[in-house]
Each structure stands twice: as structure tokens, then as C-alpha cells.
N, C-alpha and C positions, 0 to 999 in steps of 0.2 A: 504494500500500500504506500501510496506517495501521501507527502506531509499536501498535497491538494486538497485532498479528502477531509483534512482537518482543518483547514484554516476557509475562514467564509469572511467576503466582502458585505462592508453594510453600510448603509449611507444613513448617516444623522444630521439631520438640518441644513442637506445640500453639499459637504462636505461627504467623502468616501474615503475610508481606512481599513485597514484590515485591522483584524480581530483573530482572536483563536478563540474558538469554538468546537472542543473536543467534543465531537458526536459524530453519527454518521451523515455525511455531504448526501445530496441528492444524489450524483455520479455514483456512489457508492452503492447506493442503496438498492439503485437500477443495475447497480452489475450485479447485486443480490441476486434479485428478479430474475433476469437474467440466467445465471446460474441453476437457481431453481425450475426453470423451464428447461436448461438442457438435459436435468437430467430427467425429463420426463415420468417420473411418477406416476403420472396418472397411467401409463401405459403398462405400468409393470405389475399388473394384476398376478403376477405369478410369484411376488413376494408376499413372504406373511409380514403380519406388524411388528414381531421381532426384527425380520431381516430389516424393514424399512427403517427401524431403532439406528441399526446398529451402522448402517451405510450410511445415514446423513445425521445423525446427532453429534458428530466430535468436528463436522464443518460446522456446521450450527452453533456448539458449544464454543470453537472461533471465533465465529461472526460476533457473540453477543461478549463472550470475554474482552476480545477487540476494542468493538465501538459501545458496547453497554459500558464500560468500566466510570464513563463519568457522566451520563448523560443515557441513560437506556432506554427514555420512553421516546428518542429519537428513534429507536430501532422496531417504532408500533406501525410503521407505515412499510416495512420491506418485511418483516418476518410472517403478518400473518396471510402472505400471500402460498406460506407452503401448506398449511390448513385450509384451503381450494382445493389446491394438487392435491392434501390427502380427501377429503370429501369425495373430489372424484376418480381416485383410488379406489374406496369401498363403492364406490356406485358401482366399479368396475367388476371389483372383486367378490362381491355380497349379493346373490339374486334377488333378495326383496328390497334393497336400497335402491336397485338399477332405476327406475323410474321415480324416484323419493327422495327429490336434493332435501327437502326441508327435513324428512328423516332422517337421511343421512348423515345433517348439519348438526341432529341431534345426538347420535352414536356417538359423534363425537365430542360434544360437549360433556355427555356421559362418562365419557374415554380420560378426556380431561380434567373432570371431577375427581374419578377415581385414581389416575395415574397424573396427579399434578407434574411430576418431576421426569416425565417419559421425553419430552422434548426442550429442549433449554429456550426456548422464547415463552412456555406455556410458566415457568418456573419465574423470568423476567415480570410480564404480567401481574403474576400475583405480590412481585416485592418493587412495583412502579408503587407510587404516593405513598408509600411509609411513613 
């Protein structure tokens, strides 16, 4: 990661300076996105939910070690884009979700009730406004 990523321009009163602003930059956050789209999840209906644990949680665990460490509710606008991809994973993988996003969207909130600490942005979440 380039020091880009952490430093943001701001204009106060007509005047522009830079500032450090440890969180995650917009760039960043879309290279998340990004990321998370390549590796298509939602297509790999042939993983269980352990497998899918264990392949993307210690990038994940990166991503929010990284840019959470001083500013983490910066990171509410890229992470819960992989909570999509999984929704439509079980739609994929689960024959009575297949037509039932709102169901689906429930499994998982379910999932997440029970398994607070199974994905590292679900764990973020619950220790943002302390």
C-alpha cells in the first residue's frame, strides 16, 4: 500500500492542504471491491462455509488490521460488500434460498448472531461506537 491511500486533501475556507487521515482512501477501498469480485464467491457453490472461512478470512483479517487500526468505521463502506457475495453464495448453494434473497439475507444475519467472530469485518461492527 502507498502512503496515497492515507493521506486525503481537504479544502477549509478556500484554502487546500493536506492532512493525514489514517483510514481507508476511497482508491483503496475500491481495490477492496474489486478484489472481492475477483474472486468470485458467489460462483463457488462447491465450497462449504468452513472452506469459504478459511480462504478469505486472514485477507480480510489484513484489510481491517491495516486500515481499521485507527479509524475502522471507514472500513463500513468496502467490507460489507462481501456479505452480497456470501448471500449469493447460499442462494447458490442452498435449494430453498435459491429464489429467497430476503431469506437468504436472513441465514445470514442468523449466521452472524451466532458466529459473531467467523469473519473479521462482522467482529469490526460490533466494536465500531464503543
Amino acid at each position: 500500500m502507498s502512503v496515497d491511500n492515507l493521506l486525503s486533501l481537504t479544502c477549509n475556507a478556500g484554502k487546500l492542504f493536506v492532512s493525514f487521515a489514517p483510514a481507508v482512501s476511497g482508491k483503496a477501498a475500491k481495490a477492496m471491491r474489486q478484489q472481492m469480485r475477483r474472486w468470485q464467491l458467489h460462483h463457488r457453490n462447491d465450497l462449504a462455509l468452513t472452506d469459504v472461512v478459511k480462504r478469505f478470512r486472514p485477507v480480510l483479517l489484513g484489510w481491517v488490521r491495516y486500515y481499521g487500526r485507527f479509524r475502522p468505521s471507514a472500513l463500513r463502506e468496502a467490507l460489507p460488500t462481501l456479505d452480497h457475495f456470501l448471500v449469493r453464495w447460499a442462494q447458490r448453494k442452498y435449494k430453498r434460498l435459491r429464489t429467497h434473497k430476503m431469506r437468504a439475507w436472513a441465514c445470514l444475519r442468523g449466521l452472524r448472531t451466532r458466529q459473531p467472530t467467523l469473519f473479521p469485518h462482522w467482529e469490526l461492527e460490533a466494536t465500531v461506537g464503543r
